[in-house]
N, C-alpha and C positions, 0 to 999 in steps of 0.2 A: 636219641644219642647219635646214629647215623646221619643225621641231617647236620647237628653241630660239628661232629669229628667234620664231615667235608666243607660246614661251611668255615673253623679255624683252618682246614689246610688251606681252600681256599685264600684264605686272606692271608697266609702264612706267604702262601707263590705270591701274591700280589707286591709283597711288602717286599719279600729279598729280590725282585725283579725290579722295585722302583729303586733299592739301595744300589744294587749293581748298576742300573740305569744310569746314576746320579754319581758314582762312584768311575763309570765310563767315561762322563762328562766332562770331568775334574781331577781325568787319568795325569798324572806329571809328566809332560813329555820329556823334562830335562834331567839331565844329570849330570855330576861331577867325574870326570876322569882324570888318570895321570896316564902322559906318553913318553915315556926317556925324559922321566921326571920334568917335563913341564905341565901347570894344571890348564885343564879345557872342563866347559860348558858345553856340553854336548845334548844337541835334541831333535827327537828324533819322531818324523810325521809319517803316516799313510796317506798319502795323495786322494786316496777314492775315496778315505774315512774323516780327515779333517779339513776344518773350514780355513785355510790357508788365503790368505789376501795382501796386496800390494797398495798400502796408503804412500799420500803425496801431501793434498790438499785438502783443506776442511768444508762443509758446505758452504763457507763466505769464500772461498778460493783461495786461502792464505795457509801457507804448508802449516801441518802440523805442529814437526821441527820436537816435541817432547812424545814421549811415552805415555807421559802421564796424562797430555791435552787428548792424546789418540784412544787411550781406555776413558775417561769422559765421556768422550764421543760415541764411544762402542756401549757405553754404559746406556746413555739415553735412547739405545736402541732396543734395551731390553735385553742386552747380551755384554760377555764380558770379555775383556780381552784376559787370555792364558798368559800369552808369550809375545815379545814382542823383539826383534833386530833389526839393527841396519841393514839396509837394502839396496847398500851398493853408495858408490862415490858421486858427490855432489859441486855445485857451484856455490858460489858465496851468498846466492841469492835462494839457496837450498833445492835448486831446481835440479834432477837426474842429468850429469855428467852425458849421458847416452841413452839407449832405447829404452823407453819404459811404457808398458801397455796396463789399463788398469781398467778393467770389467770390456774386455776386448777391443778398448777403443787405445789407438797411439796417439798420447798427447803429448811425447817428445820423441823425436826420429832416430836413428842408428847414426852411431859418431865414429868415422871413418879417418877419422881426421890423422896425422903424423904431428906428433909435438914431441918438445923436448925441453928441461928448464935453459934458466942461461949459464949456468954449468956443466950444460950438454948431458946431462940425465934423464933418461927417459921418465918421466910420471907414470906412477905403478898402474893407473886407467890404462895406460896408452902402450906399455909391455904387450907384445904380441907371443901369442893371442892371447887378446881379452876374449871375451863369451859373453851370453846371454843364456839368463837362467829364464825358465819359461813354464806357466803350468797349463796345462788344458782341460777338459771337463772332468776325468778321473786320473790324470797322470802328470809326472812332471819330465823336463830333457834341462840338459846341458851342451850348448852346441858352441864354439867357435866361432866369432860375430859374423863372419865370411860366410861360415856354413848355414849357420842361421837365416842370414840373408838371400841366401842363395835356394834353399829349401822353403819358408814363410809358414814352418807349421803352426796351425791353428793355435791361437793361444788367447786366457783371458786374461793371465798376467804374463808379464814377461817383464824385464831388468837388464842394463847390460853393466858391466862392470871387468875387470881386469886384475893383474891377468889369470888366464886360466891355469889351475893350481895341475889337473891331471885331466889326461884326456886319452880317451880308451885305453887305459890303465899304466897310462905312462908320466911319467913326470915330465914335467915344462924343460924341457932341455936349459934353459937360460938360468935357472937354479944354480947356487953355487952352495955345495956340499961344504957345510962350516962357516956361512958367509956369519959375521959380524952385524949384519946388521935386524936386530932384534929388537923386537915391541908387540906388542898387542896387536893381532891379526882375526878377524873374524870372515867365515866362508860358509860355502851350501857346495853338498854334492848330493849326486840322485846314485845309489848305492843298491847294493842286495837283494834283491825283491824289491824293487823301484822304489823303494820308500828314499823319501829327502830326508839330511840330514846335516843340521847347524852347527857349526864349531864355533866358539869363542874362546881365545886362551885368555888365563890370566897370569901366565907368566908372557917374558918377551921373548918371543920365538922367531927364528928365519924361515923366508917362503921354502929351504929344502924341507925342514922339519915338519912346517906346518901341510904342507902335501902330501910326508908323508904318513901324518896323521891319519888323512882321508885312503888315502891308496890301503896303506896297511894293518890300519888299525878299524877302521870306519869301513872299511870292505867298498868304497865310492872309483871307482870307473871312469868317473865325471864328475870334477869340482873346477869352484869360479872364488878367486878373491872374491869376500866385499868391501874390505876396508881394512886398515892399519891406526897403529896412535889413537888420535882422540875422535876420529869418525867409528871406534868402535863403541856399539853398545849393545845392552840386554835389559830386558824388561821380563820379569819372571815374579812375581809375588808370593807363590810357595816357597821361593830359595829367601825372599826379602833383596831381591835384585831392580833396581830402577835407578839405570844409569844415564847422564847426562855428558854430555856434546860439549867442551871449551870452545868447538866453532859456533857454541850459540843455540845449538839443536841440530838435529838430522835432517837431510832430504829423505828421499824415499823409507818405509819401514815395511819390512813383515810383520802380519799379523796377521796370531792364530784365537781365531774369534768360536767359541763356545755360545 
């Protein structure tokens, strides 16, 4: 009877060890918030815990451009994609706007560049300062493209995009308290115990409100626009989320690969 009692506890620890196991794996990083009644998608990583990754191009070299092409692909690897967002502003050709590093190597360079439309508007890319969002072997930073550049900390991903929403706990001075101009905004700040952490609204929000999402709600130190209108999206299959692009598809994506 002592041999059985230990060998069911035995298998007793075995089993709620693989349920937790599997239950860890398939933890929801995401969830639904409300900030001064606008809604957000909020989600939220540990850098040294999850498998966090910067897609572009597929093995034939042709961007991804869907969510859906990009979990296929994560699929036939024997893994699956969790979650999945835009990763910053692109060109027509879906190619990174600016710096993008992907398994440590830079296959597009830092955009330095000064533009303006022919309306004399700055493009939201080109709002100073944009930043670079960047991960390293256990960690992640949010730096100011300048500062980024000027530092070159090791990185196996990194992104650049515009502009930066909050930087050492301040808001983008260039923000305008009440501005009108409202839509769909999605971002990354590196927050509270370093963990990263995604916002997506689904209401239309202004860059004051949506910084101060991250500054005060999000407890973030450090956030970077990644996009506005229709370059926003989410891929999330627990929520039943798998959104598509009017430009056609995405350039760059995050993906949190299980």
């Amino acid at each position: 009877m002592t041999y059985l009692r230990h060998g069911v506890l035995a298998a007793a620890i075995i089993l709620a060890a693989t349920i937790t196991s599997v239950h860890q794996a398939h933890a929801q990083p995401c969830e639904q918030q409300i900030f001064e009644e606008a809604k957000y998608v909020v989600c939220t990583l540990e850098p040294d815990k999850a498998d966090l990754r910067l897609f572009w191009k597929n093995a034939d070299g042709a961007p991804y451009r869907t969510f859906s092409s990009l979990a296929e692909a994560v699929r036939a690897e024997g893994k699956t994609l969790a979650f999945a967002v835009n990763a910053g502003m692109y060109r027509a050709d879906f190619s990174p706007m600016g710096l993008y590093i992907e398994n440590a190597r830079e296959l597009q360079p830092a955009n330095t560049t000064e533009a303006e439309s022919a309306a004399g508007q700055v493009p939201n890319f080109y709002k100073k300062p944009n930043g670079v969002f960047f991960l390293g072997e256990t960690s992640a930073g949010i730096l100011p493209t300048a500062e980024f550049l000027k530092r070159r900390p090791k990185a196996r991903f990194a992104t650049q995009s515009g502009p930066m929403l909050v930087i050492a706990n301040t808001l983008n001075p260039i923000f305008i308290l009440g501005s009108t101009d409202r839509t769909r905004r999605s971002g990354v700040g590196v927050c509270t115990g370093r963990t990263i952490r995604f916002a997506i609204s689904e209401d239309g929000v202004n860059f004051h409100d949506f910084a101060r999402l991250f500054r005060d709600r999000l407890k973030c130190p450090d956030a970077l626009f990644l996009d506005g209108g229709h370059g926003v999206g989410l891929y999330n299959p627990d929520m039943g989320l798998n959104d598509w692009s009017w430009h056609g598809g995405y350039g760059p994506i995050f993906g949190l690969v299980e």
